[in-house]
C-alpha positions in Angstrom: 85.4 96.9 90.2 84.8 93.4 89.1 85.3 94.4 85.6 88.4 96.3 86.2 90.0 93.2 87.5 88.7 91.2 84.8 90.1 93.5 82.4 93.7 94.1 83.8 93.2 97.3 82.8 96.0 99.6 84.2 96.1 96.3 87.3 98.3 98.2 89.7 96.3 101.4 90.4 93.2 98.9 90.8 94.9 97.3 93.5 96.1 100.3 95.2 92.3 101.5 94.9 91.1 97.8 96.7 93.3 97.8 99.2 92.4 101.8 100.0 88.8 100.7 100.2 89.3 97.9 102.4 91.1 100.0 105.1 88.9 102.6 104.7 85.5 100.8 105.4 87.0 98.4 107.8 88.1 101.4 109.8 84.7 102.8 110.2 83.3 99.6 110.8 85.8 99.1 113.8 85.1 102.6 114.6 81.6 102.5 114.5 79.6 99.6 114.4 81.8 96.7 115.8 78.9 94.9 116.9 77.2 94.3 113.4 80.5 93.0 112.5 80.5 89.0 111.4 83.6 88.3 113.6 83.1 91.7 115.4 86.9 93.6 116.0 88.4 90.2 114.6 86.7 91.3 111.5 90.1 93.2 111.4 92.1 90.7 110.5 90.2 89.0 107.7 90.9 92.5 106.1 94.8 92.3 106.6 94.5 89.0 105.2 92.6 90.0 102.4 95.0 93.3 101.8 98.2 90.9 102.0 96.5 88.9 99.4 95.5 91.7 97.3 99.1 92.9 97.5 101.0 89.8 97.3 98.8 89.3 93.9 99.7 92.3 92.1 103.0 93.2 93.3 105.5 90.3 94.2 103.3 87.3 92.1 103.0 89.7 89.0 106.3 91.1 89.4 107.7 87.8 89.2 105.4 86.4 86.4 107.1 89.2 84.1 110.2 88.7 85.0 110.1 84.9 83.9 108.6 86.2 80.8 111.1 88.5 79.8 
């Protein structure tokens, strides 16, 4: 995934595709093993964090970055 991001190639799906993998393994590890979790349930919110970033990157920063451009 590293060199997807690197790349740029096709940037959007990429970070539809991060963000679904974030939720998706920080739901099971809620679900299942909170307890092997750094910050245990808080974990939780490094992930929001992380998706806000993720999305704030490619769709309102980007967005903006062409505009400017154009």
């Amino acid at each position: 995934m590293a060199i997807w991001v690197l790349s740029k190639f096709k940037s959007k799906l990429n970070a539809i595709t991060q963000i679904l993998i974030v939720v998706t393994m920080n739901t099971l590890e809620f679900i299942l093993v909170p307890d092997l979790l750094l910050w245990g349930r808080l974990n939780s919110l490094f992930a929001l964090l992380f998706i806000g970033l993720v999305y704030y990157n490619e769709f309102v920063l980007n967005k903006k970055l062409i505009q400017q451009t154009a």
